[in-house]
C-alpha positions in Angstrom: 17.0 -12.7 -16.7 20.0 -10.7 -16.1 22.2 -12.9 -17.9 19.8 -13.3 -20.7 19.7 -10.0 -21.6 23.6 -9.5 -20.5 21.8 -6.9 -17.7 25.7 -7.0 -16.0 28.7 -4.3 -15.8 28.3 -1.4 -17.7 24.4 -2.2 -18.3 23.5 -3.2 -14.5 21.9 0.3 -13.9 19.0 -1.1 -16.1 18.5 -4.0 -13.3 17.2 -1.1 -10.6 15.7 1.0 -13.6 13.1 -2.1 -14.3 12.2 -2.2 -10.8 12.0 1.5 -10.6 9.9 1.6 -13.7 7.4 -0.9 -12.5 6.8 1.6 -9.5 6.3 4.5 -11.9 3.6 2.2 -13.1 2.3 1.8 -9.4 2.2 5.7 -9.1 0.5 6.3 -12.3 -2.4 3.6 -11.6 -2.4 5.2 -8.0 -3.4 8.3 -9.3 -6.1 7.1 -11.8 -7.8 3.8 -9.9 -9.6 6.1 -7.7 -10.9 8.4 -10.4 -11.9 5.5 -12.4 -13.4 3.7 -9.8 -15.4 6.4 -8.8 -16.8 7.1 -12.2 -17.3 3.2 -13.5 -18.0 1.3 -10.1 -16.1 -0.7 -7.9 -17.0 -3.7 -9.1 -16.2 -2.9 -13.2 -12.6 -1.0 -12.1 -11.5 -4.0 -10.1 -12.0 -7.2 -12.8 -11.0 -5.2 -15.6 -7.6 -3.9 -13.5 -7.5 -7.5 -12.3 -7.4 -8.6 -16.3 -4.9 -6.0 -17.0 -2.8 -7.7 -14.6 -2.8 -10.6 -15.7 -2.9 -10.6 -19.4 0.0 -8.2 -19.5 2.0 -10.7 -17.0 1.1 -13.8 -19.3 2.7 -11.1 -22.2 5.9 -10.7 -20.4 6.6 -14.2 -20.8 7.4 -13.8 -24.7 9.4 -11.1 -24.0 12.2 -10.6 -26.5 13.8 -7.5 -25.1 14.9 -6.1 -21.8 12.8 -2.7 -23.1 9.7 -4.8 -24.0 10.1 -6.6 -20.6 10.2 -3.5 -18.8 7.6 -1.6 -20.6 4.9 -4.9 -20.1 6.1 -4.5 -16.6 5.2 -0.7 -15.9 1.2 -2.0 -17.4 1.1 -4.7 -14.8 2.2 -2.6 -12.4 -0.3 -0.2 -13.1 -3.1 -2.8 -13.2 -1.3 -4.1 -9.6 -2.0 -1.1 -7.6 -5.2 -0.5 -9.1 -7.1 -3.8 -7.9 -5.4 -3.7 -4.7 -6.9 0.1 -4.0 -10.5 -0.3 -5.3 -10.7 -3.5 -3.6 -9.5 -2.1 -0.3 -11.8 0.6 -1.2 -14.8 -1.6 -1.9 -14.0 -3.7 1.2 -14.3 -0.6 3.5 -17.6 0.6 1.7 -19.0 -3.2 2.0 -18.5 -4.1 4.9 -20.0 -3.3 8.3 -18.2 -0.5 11.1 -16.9 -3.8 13.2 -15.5 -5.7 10.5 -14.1 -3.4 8.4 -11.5 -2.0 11.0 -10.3 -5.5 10.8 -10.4 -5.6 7.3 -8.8 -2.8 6.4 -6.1 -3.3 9.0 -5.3 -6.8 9.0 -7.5 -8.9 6.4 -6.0 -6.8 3.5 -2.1 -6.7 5.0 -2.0 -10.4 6.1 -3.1 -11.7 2.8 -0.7 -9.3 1.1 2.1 -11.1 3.7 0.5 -14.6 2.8 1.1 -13.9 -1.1 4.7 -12.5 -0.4 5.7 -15.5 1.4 4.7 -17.8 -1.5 6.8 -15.6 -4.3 9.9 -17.3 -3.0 8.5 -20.5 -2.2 7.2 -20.4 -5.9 11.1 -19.0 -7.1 12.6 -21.6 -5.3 11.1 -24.2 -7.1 10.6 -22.7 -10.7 14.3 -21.4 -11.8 13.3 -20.2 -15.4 11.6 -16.8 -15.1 9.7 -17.4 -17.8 7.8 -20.6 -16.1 7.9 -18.4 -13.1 5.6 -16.2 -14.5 3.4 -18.4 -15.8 2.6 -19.8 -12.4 2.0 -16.2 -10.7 0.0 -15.9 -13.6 -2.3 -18.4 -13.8 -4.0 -17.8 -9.8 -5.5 -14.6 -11.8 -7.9 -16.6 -13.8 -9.2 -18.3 -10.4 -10.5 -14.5 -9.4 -12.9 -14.9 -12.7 -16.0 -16.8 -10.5 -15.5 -14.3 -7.9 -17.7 -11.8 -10.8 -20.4 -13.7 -9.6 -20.1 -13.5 -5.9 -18.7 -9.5 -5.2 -21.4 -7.4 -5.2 -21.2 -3.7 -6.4 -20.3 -0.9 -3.7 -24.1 -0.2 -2.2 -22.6 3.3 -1.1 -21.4 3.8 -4.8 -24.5 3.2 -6.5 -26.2 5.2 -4.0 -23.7 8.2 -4.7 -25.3 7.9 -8.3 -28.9 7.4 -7.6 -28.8 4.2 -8.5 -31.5 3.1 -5.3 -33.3 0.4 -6.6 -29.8 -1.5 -7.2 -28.5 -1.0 -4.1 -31.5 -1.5 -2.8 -30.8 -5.8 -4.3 -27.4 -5.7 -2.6 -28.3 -4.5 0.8 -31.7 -6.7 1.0 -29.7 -9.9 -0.1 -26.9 -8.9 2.5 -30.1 -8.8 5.4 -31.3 -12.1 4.2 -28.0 -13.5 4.2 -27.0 -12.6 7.5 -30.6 -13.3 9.0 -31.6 -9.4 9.5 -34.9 -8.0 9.3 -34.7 -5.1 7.0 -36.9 -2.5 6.9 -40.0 -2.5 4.4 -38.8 1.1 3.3 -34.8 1.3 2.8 -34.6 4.6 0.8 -36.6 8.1 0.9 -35.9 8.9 -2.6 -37.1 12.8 -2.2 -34.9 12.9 0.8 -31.9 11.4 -1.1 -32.6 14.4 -3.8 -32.7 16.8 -1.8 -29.2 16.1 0.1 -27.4 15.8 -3.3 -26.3 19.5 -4.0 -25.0 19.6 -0.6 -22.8 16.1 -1.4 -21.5 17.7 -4.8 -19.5 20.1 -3.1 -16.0 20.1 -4.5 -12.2 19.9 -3.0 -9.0 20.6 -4.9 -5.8 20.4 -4.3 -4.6 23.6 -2.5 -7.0 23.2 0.3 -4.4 21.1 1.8 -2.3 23.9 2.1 -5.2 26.4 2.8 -3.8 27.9 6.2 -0.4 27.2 7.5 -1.2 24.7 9.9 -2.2 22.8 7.4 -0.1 22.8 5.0 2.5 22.2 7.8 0.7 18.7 8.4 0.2 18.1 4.7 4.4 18.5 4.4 5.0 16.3 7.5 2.3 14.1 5.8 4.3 13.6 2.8 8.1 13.4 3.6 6.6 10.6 6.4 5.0 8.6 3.7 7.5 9.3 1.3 10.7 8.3 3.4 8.8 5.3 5.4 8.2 4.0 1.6 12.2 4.4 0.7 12.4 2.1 4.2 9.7 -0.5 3.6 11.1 -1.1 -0.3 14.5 -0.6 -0.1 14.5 -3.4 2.4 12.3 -5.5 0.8 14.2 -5.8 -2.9 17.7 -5.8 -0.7 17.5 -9.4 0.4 19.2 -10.8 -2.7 22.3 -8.7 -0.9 21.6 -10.5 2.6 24.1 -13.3 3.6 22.8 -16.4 3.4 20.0 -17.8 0.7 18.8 -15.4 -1.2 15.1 -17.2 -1.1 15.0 -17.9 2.4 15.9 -14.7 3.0 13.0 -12.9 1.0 10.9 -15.5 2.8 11.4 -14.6 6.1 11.7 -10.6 4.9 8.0 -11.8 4.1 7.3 -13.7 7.4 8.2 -10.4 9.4 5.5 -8.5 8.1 2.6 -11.0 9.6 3.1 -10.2 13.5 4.2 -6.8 12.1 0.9 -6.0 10.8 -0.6 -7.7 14.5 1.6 -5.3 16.5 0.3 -2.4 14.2 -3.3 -3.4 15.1 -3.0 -3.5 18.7 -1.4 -0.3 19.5 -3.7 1.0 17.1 -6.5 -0.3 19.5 -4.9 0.8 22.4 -2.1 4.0 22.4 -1.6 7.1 21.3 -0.8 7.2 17.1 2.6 9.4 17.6 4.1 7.4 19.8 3.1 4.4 18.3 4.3 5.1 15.2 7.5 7.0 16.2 8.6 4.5 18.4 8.0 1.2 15.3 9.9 4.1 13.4 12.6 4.3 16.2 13.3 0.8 16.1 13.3 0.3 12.4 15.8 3.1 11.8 18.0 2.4 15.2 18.5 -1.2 14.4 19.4 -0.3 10.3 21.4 2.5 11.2 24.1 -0.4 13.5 24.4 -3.1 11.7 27.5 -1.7 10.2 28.6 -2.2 13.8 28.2 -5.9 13.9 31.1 -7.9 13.4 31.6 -9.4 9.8 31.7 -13.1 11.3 28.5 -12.9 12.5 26.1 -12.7 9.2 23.2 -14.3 10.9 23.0 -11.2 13.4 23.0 -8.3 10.6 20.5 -10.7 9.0 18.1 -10.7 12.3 18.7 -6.9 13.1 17.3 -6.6 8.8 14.3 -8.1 10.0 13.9 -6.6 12.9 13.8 -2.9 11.1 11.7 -4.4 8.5 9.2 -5.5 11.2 9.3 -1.6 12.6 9.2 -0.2 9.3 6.2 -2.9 8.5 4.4 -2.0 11.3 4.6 2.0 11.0 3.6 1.8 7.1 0.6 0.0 8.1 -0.2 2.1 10.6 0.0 5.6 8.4 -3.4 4.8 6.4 -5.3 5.1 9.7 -3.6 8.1 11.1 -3.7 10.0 7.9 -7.4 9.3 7.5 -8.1 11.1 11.1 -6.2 13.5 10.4 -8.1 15.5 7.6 -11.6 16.6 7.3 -14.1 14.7 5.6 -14.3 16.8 2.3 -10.1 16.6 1.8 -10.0 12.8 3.4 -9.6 10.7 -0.1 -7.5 13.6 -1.6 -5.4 13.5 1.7 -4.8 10.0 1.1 -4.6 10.0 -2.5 -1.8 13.0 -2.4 0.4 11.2 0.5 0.0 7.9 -1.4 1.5 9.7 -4.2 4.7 10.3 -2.1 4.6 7.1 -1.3 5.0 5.9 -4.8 7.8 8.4 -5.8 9.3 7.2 -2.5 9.2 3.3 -3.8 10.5 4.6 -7.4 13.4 5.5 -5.6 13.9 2.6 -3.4 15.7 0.5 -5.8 18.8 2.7 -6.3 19.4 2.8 -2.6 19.7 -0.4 -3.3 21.9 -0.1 -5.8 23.9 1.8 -3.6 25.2 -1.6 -2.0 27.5 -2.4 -5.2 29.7 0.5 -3.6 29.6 -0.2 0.0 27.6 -2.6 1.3 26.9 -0.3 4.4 25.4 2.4 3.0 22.0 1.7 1.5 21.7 1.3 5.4 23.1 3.9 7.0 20.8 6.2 4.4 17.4 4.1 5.3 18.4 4.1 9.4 19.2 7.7 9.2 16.0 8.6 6.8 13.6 6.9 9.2 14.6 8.2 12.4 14.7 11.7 11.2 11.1 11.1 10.3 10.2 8.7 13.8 11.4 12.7 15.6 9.3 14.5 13.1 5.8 12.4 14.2 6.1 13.9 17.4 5.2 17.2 16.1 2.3 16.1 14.3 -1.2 16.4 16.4 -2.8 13.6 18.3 -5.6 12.0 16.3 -6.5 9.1 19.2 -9.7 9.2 21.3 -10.7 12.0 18.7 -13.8 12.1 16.5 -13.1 12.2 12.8 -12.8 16.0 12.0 -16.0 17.4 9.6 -14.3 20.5 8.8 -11.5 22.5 8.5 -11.8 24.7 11.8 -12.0 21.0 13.6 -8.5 19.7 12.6 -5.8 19.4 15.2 -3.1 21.8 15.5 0.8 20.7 15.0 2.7 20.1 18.4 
């Protein structure tokens, strides 16, 4: 691809740019999947962002231009993020309180893992970029039968008065699963009645409402913005690793699976500050010396790599839980949607630290170690969210350390 398009000397900023671009995709179908999803249904959102995907990657494969490659690949990364979100969202909303902690925690992250690992298995064996494509392409049209089997979000449908069709889903789920359900699910006068209270309304300055805050809204978003720079920066830098380049973004890939286990359990069982400062610790402590590792020895800077991707793994996966307990109810999805954000712009970034590497090979590192301990030390400011009930209001969230 590079050499196709003669993407080399004075034109290799456009290499980081396409990469960058995609992201700007990712940000802008961040921002909208939600509002979509909420308006149209889970169910609709997530096939028709599932199409978008892709039918715009099939497209890419007649590219004739680096711009027309590039601007094919900002729509499928719009259409990327989007079914990823509403699905997690859908997921959550589905699923029972047991399961869906699981879910939402590991289910979605190891199967994200699982399809990383077989990009470079996939790479490895298909050379032309073109045929590449195809074959990531074509496992979309296996999602098609799967219209058949999701059901819409019960909750959703609910939120829209839609009883009697929820009313299908949830009496087909008792069956299912053996469960007597009640001869009555929904009090329809009831349901009326607690609408005008549901329709009340958030915007955006209510996370900066009081000083407190807005102090946690700030930490919020230079945490998920910088831990995003970590997690991506490492992720497209293994082409620059020693060693093969594929078995390299394999095992930058395999990291992430007892990552996201590790993430789980301290989830289960310590404190959120201290578990994510300290995965935060180790990923920037380790990134920030391997400048201090003897040249000779490529196969250590190589295993200190993955061990700060495994801490940086582990503390990105832990920051959709925290945030969420964090918040009150009535800011919670804005909350998430706004630090998500950051998260984005932090990923559009990503690839000119990267880039950074054609200078000095040291210092895309030194930048990511430093980043993400600055922000492991500014966690520990933020309040403790374990053993704590989700906050309803306002007056019950925690106060900065």
């Amino acid at each position: 691809l590079l050499l196709q398009w003669n993407l080399v000397c004075e034109d290799d900023w456009k290499a980081p740019l396409t990469t960058s671009l995609f992201f700007v995709g990712v940000l802008i179908g961040s921002f909208i999947s939600g509002q979509l999803s909420d308006r149209f249904g889970r169910k609709n959102i997530l096939f028709s962002t599932m199409a978008v995907q892709t039918g715009f990657s099939f497209l890419q494969i007649f590219s004739t231009s680096w711009e027309m490659f590039t601007v094919l690949f900002l729509i499928v990364g719009m259409g990327q993020i989007s079914n990823y979100v509403v699905a997690f969202i859908l997921g959550t909303e589905i699923l029972g309180k047991s399961v869906r902690i699981i879910f939402s925690t590991l289910g979605v992250c190891i199967f994200f893992a699982i399809g990383y690992m077989l990009l470079p298995l996939f790479a490895y064996f298909i050379r032309d970029w073109r045929m590449l494509l195809l074959a990531l392409t074509v496992p979309g049209l296996f999602c098609i039968p799967l219209w058949w089997i999701i059901p819409e979000s019960p909750r959703w449908l609910i939120s829209q008065g839609r009883y009697k069709e929820a009313e299908v889903i949830i009496r087909k789920a008792a069956k299912i699963n053996g469960v007597p359900a009640p001869a009555v699910l929904f009090d329809t006068a009831e349901m009326q009645d607690s609408k005008p209270q549901q329709q009340q309304k958030a915007i955006l300055l209510d996370l900066f409402r009081t000083r407190n805050i807005a102090t946690i809204t700030i930490m919020s978003l230079l945490l998920w913005f910088f831990t995003s720079v970590g997690y991506f920066g490492l992720s497209l830098s293994t082409p620059n690793w020693h060693g093969d380049a594929y078995i390299n973004c394999f095992l930058s890939a395999l990291i992430e699976v007892p990552a996201y286990v590790i993430a789980w359990l301290l989830l289960r069982s310590l404190p959120r500050r201290y578990s994510l400062s300290g995965t935060l610790f180790l990923g920037g402590g380790v990134i920030l010396f391997i400048q201090l590792v003897p040249a000779d020895l490529n196969g250590l800077s190589v295993g200190l790599v993955m061990l700060g991707k495994f801490g940086i793994t582990a503390a990105f996966s832990m920051l959709y839980v925290y945030n969420v307990e964090l918040y009150p109810t009535l800011v919670r999805n804005m909350a998430v949607g706004a630090t998500s954000m950051a998260s984005r712009l932090g990923s559009i970034i990503a690839p000119y630290f990267v880039y950074l590497g054609a200078y000095d090979r040291f210092l895309p590192y030194i930048l990511m170690g430093s980043l993400t301990l600055l922000i492991g030390i500014l966690t520990l400011f933020l309040p403790e969210s374990y053993g704590n009930p989700l906050p309803e209001g306002f007056e019950q969230m925690l106060k900065v350390k």
